[in-house]
C-alpha positions as CSV (number, residue, x, y, z in Angstrom):
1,X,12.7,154.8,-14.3
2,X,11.7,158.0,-16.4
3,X,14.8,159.3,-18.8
4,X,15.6,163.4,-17.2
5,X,14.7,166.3,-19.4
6,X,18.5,166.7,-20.5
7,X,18.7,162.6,-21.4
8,X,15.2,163.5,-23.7
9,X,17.0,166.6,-25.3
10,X,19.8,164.7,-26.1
11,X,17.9,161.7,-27.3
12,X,16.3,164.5,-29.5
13,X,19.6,165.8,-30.9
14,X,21.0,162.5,-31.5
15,X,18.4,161.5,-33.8
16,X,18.9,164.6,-35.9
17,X,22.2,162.9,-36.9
18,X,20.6,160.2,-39.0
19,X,19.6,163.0,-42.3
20,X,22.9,164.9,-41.1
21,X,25.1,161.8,-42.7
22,X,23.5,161.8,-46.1
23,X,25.0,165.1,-46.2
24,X,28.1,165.1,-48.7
25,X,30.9,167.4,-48.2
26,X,33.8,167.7,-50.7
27,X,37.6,166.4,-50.9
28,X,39.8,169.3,-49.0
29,X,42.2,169.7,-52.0
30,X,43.2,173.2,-51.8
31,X,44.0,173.6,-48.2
32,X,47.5,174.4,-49.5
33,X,45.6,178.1,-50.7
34,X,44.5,179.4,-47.2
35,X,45.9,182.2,-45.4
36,X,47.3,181.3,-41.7
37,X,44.5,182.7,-40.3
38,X,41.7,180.1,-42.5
39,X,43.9,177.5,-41.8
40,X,44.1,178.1,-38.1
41,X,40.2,178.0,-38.1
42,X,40.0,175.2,-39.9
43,X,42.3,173.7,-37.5
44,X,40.1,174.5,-34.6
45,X,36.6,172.8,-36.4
46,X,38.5,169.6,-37.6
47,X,40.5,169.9,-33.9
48,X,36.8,169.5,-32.6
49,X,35.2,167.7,-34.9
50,X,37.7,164.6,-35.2
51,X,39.5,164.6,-30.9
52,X,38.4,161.6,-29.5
53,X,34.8,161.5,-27.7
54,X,34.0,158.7,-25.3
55,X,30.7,157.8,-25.4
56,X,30.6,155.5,-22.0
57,X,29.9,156.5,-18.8
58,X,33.1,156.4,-16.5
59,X,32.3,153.3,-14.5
60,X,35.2,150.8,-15.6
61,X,34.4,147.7,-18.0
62,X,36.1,145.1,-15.7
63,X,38.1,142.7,-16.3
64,X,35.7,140.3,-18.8
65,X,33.9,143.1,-20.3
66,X,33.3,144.7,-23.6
67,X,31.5,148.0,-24.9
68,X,31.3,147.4,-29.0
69,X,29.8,149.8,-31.4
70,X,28.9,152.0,-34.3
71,X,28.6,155.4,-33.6
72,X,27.7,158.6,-35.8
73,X,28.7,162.6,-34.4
74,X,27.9,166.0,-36.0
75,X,30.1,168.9,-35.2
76,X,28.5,172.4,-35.9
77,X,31.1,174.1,-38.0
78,X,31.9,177.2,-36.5
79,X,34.0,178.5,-39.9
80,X,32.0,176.7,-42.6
81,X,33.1,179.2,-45.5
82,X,36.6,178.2,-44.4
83,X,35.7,174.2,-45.1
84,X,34.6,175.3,-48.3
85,X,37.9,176.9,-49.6
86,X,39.8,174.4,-48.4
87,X,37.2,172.1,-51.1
88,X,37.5,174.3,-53.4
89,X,34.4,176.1,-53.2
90,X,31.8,173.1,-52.9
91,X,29.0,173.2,-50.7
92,X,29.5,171.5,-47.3
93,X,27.0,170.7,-44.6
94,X,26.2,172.7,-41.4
95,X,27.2,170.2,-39.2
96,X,30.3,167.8,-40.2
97,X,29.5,164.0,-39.8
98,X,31.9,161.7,-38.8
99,X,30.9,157.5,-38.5
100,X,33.2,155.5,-36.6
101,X,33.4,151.5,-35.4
102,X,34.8,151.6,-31.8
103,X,35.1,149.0,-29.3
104,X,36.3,149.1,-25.3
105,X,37.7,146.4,-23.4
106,X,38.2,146.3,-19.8
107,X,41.0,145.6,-18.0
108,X,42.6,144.9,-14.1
109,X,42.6,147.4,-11.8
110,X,39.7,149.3,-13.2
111,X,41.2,150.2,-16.3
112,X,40.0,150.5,-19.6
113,X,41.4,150.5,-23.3
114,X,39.4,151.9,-26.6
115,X,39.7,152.4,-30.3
116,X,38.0,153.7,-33.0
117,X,38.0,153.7,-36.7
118,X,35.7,156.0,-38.5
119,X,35.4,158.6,-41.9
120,X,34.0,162.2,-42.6
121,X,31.2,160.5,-45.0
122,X,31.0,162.1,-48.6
123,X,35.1,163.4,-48.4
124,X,38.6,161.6,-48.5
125,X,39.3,162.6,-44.3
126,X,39.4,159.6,-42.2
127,X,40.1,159.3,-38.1
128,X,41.8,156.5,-36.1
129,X,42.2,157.3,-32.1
130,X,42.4,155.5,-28.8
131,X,42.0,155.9,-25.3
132,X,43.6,155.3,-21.9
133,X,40.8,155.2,-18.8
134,X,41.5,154.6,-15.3
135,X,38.1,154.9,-12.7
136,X,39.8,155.9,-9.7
137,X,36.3,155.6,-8.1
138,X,34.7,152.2,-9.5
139,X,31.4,153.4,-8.1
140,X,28.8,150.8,-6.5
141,X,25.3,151.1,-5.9
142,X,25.5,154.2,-3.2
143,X,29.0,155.6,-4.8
144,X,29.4,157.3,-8.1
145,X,31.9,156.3,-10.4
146,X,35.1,159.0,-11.3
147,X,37.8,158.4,-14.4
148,X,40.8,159.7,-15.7
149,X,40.5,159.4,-19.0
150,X,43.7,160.4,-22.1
151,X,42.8,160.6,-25.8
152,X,44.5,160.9,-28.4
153,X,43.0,161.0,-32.6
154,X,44.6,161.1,-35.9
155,X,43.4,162.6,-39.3
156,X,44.9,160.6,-42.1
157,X,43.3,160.8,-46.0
158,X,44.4,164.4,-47.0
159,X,47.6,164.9,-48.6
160,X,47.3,168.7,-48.1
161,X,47.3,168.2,-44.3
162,X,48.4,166.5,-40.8
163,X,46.7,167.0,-37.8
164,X,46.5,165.3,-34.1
165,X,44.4,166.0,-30.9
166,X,45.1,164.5,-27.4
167,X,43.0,165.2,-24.5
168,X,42.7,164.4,-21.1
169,X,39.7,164.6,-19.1
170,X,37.4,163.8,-15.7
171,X,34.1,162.2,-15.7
172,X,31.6,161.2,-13.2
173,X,28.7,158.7,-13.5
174,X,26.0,156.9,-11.5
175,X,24.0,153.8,-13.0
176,X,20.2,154.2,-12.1
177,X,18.6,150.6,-13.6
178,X,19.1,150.4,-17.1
179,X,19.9,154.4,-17.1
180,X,23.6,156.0,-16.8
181,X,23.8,159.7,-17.0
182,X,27.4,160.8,-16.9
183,X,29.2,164.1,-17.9
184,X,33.2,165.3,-17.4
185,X,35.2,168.0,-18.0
186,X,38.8,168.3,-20.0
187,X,41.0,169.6,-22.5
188,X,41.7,169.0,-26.0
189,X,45.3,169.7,-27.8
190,X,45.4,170.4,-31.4
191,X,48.4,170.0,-33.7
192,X,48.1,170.5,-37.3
193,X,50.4,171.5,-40.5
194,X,49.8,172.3,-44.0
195,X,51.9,169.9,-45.5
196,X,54.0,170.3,-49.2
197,X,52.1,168.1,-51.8
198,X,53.6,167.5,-55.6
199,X,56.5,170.5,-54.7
200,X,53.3,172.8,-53.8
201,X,54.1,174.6,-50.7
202,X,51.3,175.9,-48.6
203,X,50.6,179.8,-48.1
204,X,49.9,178.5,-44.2
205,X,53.8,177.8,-43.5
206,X,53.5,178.2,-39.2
207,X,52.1,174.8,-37.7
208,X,49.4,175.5,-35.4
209,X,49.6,174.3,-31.4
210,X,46.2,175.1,-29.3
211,X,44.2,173.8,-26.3
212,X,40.4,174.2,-26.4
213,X,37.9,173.7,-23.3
214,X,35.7,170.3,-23.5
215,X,32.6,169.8,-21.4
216,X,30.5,166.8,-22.2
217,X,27.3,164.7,-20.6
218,X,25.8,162.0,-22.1
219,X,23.7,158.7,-20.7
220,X,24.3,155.2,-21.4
221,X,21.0,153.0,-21.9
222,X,21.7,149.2,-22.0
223,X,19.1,147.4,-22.3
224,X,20.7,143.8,-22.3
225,X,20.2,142.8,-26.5
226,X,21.4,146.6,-27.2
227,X,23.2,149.2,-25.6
228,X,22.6,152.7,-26.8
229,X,24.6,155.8,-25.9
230,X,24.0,159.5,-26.8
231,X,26.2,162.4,-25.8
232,X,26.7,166.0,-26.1
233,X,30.2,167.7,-26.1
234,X,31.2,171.5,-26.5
235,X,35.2,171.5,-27.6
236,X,36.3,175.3,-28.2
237,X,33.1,177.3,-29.4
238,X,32.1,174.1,-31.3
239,X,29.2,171.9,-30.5
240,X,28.9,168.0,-31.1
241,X,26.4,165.2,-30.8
242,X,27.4,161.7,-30.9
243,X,24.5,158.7,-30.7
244,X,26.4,154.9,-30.9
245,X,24.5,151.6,-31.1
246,X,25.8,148.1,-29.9
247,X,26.6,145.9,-26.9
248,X,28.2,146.5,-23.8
249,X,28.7,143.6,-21.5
């Protein structure tokens, strides 16, 4: 079985990850200084960078199985000047990294529960989030499988700032050998606040509350000792690549 032009190209992309997270970035002390507007497009990067992305295909674990992991993502900022007054001027990359551990169990009645654990190498911004995944098609060898998938991620590590994304999306996928392609469609919610540090009060006073558009495809490759996935996802105007290593039985 020959890996599709799109699998190749995001092969390709995934690998460009691996110089992307000796990047460093800079501690986001000074979000507290930005305008409404800077902090509402900060909100829409981080909002993309950090919502929760799957990275398995949508058939369902069952009831014995486990998808385990470490994964690496880079998020093109779309408002990089904007990162870099919120740290105070330093350089910041191109594309934000983010490393996570994640693991996926499966459940009855082709349901699935995940978590991950990960941090925004080379700052003090860390993510936890978790997800709720129902295939409402299984999928078999002539059948696709369809989920229902709800997300839901935290930021946690910067005074300055609080910020939570949930999203709820539809996927499709269809195991060919070792090879899974899958894509979905959804929507991500952003809520974040400026928060008073050390009797500080932000310039930003309004919280922000927004919904962006997320399309995603990926493909899952197990190959029995290993299972690798790679995936791209557009949230908003902002692009992402994820590529995670592990075991998935």
């Amino acid at each position: 079985m020959k890996t599709t032009a799109p699998s190749l190209r995001l092969l390709g992309a995934a690998a460009l990850l691996v110089p992307v997270l000796t990047a460093q970035a800079a501690d986001l002390n000074k979000i507290n200084t930005l305008t409404q507007t800077d902090f509402r497009l900060l909100s829409e990067d981080l909002g993309a960078a950090l919502s929760y992305k799957g990275l398995v295909p949508a058939e369902s674990l069952g009831i014995t199985g486990f998808d385990i992991g470490v994964a690496a993502t880079g998020t093109s900022l779309q408002h990089r000047d904007i990162l870099a007054k919120a740290a105070n001027g330093s350089t910041v990359p191109k594309t934000l990294p983010v490393t996570t551990v994640r693991v996926v169990k499966g459940l009855p009645f082709n349901i699935d529960i995940g978590a991950a654990v990960g941090t925004v190498p080379g700052t003090d911004l860390r993510v936890s989030g978790a997800e709720l995944r129902w295939a409402i098609l299984p999928g078999s060898t002539l059948m696709p499988a369809i989920a229902l998938r709800g997300g839901v991620s935290y930021a946690s590590g910067v005074d300055q700032l609080k910020l939570r994304t949930t999203s709820l999306d539809l996927s499709i996928s269809k195991g060919f050998l070792m090879f899974t392609p899958y894509a979905g469609v959804g929507i991500v919610k952003v809520a974040s606040q400026a928060k008073t540090v050390d009797g500080q009060v932000p310039t930003a006073t309004q919280k922000e509350s927004f919904d962006e558009s997320k399309v995603f495809a990926g493909v899952n490759l197990n190959l029995g000792l290993v299972n690798i996935a790679v995936e791209g996802d557009k949230t908003g105007d902002a692009s992402s690549y994820g590529l995670k290593l592990g075991f998935r039985f």
